[in-house]
N, C-alpha and C positions, 0 to 999 in steps of 0.2 A: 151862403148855405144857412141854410134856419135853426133854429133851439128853440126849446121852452124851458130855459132858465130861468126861473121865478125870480124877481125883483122884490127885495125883503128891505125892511126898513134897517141899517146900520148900526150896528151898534159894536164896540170893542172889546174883546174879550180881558176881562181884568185881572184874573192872572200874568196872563204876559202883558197887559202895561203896569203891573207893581213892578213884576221880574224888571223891566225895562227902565222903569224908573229908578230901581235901588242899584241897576247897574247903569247908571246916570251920573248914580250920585256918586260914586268910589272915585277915587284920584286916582289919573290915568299914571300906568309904567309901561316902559316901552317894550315890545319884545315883536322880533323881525325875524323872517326868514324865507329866503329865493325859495319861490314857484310856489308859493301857500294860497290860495285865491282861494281855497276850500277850507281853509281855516280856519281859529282864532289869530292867527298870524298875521303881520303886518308886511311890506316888504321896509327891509333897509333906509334911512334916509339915504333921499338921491338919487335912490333905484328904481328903472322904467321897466316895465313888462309888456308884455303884446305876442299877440298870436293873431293867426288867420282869423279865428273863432271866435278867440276870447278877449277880453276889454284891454284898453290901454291901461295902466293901473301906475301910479308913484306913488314910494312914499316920501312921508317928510316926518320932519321934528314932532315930537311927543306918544310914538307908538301909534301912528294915524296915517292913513290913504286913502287916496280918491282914486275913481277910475269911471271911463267912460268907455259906451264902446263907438268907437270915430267913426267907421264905415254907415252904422246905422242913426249917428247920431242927427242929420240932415232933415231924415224920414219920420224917425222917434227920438225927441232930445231927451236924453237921460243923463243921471250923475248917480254913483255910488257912492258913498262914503264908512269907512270903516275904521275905526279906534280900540285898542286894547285899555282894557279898565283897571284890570287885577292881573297877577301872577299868583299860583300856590304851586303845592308842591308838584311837578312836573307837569304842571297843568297852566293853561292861557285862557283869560275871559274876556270876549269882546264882542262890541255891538255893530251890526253893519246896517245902515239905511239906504234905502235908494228911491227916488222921482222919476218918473218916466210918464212923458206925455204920447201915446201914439197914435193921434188923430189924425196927423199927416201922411200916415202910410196906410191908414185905413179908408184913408176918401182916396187913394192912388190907385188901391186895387178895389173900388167901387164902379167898376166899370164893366164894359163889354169888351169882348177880344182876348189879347194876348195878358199876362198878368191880371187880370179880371177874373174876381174869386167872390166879388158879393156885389150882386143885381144893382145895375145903376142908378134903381131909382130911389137908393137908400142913400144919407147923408149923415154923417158922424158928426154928433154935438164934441163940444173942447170937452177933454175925459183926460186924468190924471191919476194915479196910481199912486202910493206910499206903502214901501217896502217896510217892514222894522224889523230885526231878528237879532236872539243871545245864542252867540258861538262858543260851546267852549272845546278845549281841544288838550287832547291829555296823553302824554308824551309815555309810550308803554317801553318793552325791555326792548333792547335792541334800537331801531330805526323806525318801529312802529310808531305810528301819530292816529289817534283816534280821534273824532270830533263829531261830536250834537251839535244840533240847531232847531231853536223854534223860533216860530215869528208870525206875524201877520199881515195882510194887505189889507188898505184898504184903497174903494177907490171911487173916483166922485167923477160921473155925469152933468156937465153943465147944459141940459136939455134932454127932450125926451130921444132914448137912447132905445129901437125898438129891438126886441126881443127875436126876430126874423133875421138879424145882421149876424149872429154868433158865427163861428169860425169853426169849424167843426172837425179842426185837424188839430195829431199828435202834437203836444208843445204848447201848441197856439190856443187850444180852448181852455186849457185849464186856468191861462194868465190874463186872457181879457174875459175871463166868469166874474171876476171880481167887478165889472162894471156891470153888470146886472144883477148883481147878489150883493153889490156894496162891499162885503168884506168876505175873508176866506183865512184858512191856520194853514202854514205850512210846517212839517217838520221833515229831519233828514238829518245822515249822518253821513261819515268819511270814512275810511282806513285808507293811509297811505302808508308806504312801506319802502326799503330797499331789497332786489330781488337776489342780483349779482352784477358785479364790473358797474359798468354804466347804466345799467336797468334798475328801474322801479316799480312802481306798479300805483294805481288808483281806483280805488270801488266806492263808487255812492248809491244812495237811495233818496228819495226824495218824495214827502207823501202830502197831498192837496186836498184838502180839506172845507167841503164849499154848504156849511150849515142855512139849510133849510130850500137848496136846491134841489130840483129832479136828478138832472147828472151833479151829483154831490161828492163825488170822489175819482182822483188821479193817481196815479203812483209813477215813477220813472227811475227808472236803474241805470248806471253807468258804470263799464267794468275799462281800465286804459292799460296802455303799459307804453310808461316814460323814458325815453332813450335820451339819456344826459351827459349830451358832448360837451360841456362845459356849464359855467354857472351864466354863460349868456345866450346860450340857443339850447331848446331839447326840441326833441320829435315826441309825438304823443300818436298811440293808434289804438281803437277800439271798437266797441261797439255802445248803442244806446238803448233797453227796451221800454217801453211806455204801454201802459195799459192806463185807460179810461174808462169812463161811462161818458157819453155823449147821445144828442137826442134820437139817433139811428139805433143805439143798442153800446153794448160794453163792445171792446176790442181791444188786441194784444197787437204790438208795433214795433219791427225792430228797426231800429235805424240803424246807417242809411239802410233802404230798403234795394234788394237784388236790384242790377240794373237789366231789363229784359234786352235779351241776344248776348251775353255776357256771360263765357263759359262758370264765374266764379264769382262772387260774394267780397265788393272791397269793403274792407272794413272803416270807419270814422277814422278821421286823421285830423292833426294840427300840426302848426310849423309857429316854435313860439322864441322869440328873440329876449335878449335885455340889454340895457346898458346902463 
């Protein structure tokens, strides 16, 4: 599907690489806590997580985890990594990076037919992405946990990358704009909470930022509610909406979208384990 994403020459925004840098430099303290993957939080050393959905994640020694996500890792190898830098007072400071190369699932659905989403006679150069972002997350009265985050992508075309290949769907455009725009700002924030008994709840936002492009802006909202049978399986179910500009016009998205012949509306789910 086509775009005219203008291709800008790169360059980093230097506020957040000071910000990044002077939370570089602090000596790391550890600070952990089951089901935080939207946080400043770390998990526990020792401790595995995993969902249908969402990444494998461990942590280990020094207030530090990595996590990948396995099922699409074949297609798109990627690695996250995330470290706590500082504590204050009821508050957490840390920095999450992530790599992700997805040239391999882009020449896969480069086809005709079945899974064929962009014209075959297009060919994807080696393209690589660099996530950086400062999480901080600040512990309110109660069970409240609030968290910011800003950060930036950047990301690098090893060949000419044309302008005709964009992807022009919810999710999917705003994250591979970064290869024809070079770089992009992301921010976004959390409220997680206790609701009652075994319920919780989780609402984010998340806002994309794509300086000196046509479609130059993304937004996506996430509202869940966490059913936690114990500290090693929860159920999560929600919904997703996403608004864009893309080269067809702006549009508003909820996900998952109605399934047609389907008296009712299932909502987003995960099934997410630990050990």
């Amino acid at each position: 599907m086509g775009g005219s994403v203008r291709k800008q020459k790169g360059f980093l925004p230097v506020g957040l690489l000071i910000a990044l840098a002077a939370t570089l430099s602090a000596k790391p303290i550890e600070q952990a806590a089951n089901w935080s993957s939207g946080t400043a939080y770390v998990l526990p050393m020792g401790r595995w997580e995993m969902g249908l959905f969402q990444p494998l994640r461990y942590g280990f020694s020094g207030g530090q985890e990595i996590s990948i996500h396995p099922l699409l890792f074949i297609k798109i190898p990627n690695l996250t990594y995330k470290r706590v830098w500082k504590t204050c007072e009821r508050g957490v400071i840390a920095s999450r990076h992530q790599i992700l190369y997805p040239t391999p699932l882009l020449n896969t659905i480069a086809r005709e037919g079945i899974g064929g989403i962009v014209s075959p006679e297009f060919t994807f150069p080696g393209m690589v992405s660099l996530h950086n972002e400062v999480l901080y997350t600040k512990q309110l009265k109660g069970s409240v946990r609030v968290t910011g985050k800003a950060g930036f992508t950047v990301g690098v075309a090893f060949g000419e990358l044309d302008k005709r290949t964009t992807i022009d769907l919810p999710l999917v455009f705003q994250r591979l704009a970064v290869f024809y725009n070079n770089w992009l700002v992301r921010l976004g924030g959390d409220i997680t909470g206790h609701l009652s008994g075994r319920w919780n709840y989780l609402v984010d936002s998340d806002v994309f930022l794509i300086p000196g492009a046509e479609e130059n802006f993304g937004f996506e909202h996430k509202g869940l509610l966490l059913w936690n049978k114990s500290d090693r399986f929860q159920l999560a179910i929600g919904y997703k909406l996403v608004y864009g500009r893309y080269p067809y016009g702006t549009q508003w998205h909820l996900l998952p979208p109605k399934i047609p012949g389907l008296p009712v509306w299932i909502p987003l789910f995960d099934l997410q384990w630990a050990w």
